[in-house]
C-alpha positions as CSV (number, residue, x, y, z in Angstrom):
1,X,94.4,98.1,83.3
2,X,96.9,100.8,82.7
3,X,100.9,100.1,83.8
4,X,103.0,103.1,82.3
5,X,106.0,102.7,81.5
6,X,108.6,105.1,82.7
7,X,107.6,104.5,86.3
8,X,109.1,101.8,89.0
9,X,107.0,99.1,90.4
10,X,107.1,96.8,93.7
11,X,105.7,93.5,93.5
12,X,103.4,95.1,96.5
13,X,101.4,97.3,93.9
14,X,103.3,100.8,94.5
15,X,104.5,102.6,91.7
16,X,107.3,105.2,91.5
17,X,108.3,108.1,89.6
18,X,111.6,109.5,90.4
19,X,112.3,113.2,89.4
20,X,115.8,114.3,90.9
21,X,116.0,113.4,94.4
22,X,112.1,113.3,95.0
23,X,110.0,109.9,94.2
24,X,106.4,110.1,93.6
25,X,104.2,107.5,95.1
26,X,101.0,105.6,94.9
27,X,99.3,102.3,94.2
28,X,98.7,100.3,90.9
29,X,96.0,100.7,88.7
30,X,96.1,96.8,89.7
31,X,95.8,97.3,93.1
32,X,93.0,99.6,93.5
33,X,91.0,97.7,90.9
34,X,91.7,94.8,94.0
35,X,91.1,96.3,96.5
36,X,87.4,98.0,95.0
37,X,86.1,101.5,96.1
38,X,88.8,103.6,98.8
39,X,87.0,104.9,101.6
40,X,90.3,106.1,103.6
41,X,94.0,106.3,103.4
42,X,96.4,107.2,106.4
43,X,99.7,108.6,105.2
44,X,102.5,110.0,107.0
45,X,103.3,113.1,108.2
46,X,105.8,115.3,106.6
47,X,109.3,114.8,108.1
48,X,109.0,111.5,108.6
49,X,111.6,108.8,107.9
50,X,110.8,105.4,105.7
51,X,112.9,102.6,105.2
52,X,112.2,100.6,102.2
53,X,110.0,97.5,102.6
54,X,108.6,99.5,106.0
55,X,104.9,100.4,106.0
56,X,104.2,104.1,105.8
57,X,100.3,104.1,106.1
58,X,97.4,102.1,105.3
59,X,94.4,101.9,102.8
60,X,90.8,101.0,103.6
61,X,88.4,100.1,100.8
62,X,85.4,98.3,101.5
63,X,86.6,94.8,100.8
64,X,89.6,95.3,102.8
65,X,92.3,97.1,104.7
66,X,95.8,96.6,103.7
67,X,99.3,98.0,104.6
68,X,101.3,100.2,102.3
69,X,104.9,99.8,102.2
70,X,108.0,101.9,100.8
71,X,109.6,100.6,97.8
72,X,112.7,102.9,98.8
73,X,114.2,104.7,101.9
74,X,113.0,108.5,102.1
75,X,112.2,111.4,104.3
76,X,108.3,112.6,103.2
77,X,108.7,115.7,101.8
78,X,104.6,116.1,101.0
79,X,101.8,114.1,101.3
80,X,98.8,113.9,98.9
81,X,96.2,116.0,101.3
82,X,93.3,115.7,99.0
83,X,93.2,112.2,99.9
84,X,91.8,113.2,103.4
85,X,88.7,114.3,102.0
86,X,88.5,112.3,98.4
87,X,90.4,109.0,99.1
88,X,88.7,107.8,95.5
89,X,90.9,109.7,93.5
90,X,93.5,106.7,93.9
91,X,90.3,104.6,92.5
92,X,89.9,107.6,89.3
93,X,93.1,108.5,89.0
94,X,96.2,106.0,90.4
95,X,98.8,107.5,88.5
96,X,98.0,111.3,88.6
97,X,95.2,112.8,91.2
98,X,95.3,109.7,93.2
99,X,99.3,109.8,94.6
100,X,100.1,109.3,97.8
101,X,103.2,111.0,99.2
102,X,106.8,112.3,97.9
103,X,109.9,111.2,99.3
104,X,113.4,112.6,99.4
105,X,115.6,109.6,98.5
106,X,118.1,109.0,100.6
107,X,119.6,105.9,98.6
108,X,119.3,106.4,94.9
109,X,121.1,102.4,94.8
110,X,117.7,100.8,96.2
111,X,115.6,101.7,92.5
112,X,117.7,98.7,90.9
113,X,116.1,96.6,92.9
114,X,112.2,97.6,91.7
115,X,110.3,96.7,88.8
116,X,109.6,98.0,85.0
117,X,106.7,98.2,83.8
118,X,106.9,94.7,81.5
119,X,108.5,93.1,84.6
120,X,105.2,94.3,86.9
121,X,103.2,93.1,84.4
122,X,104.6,89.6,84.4
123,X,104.8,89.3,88.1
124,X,100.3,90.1,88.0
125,X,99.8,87.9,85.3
């Protein structure tokens, strides 16, 4: 199971890599190893306003639907549209191919209160 470092993690299985004012996000490696093979993913649309903790979408696998939820506050500035048609590139590829939308932060503050990498680690062992 990979868990890069460099990136920010919620104890909900997002990850988050922050370039600027834009934050790339998806699920853990973790996470979709959990929830088993992606069949769909509703996201966002772009222009729309997250607060952190609130859910912004939802993944289906076959074992399960479950909620995902914004580890900061954000407008979505892009959404990952390859996902419509190939939701198992979050299965292949959780940190790369598989990402689910890009947010303009609008409070830089809220990142102290995510995860590193060895601190993720801990809280799925």
């Amino acid at each position: 199971m990979k868990i890069p470092a460099g990136l920010h993690y919620t104890a909900e299985h997002e990850w988050l890599e922050v370039n600027g004012d834009i934050a790339t996000i998806g699920i853990t490696d973790y996470a979709q190893g959990e929830l088993g093979d992606i069949v769909f993913v509703e996201l966002p649309a772009v222009g729309d306003e997250t607060k952190k903790t609130d859910s912004f979408g939802t993944i289906e696998a076959v074992k399960a639907v479950s909620e995902l939820y914004a580890p900061i506050s954000g407008e979505v500035v892009e959404v990952n549209s390859q996902l419509e048609d190939q939701p198992e590139l979050i299965n292949g590829s959780p940190y790369s191919d598989g990402w689910l939308i890009k947010l303009k932060i609008t409070s830089k503050s809220e990142l102290d209160d995510l995860l590193s990498a060895d601190q993720y680690q801990s809280e799925i062992s």
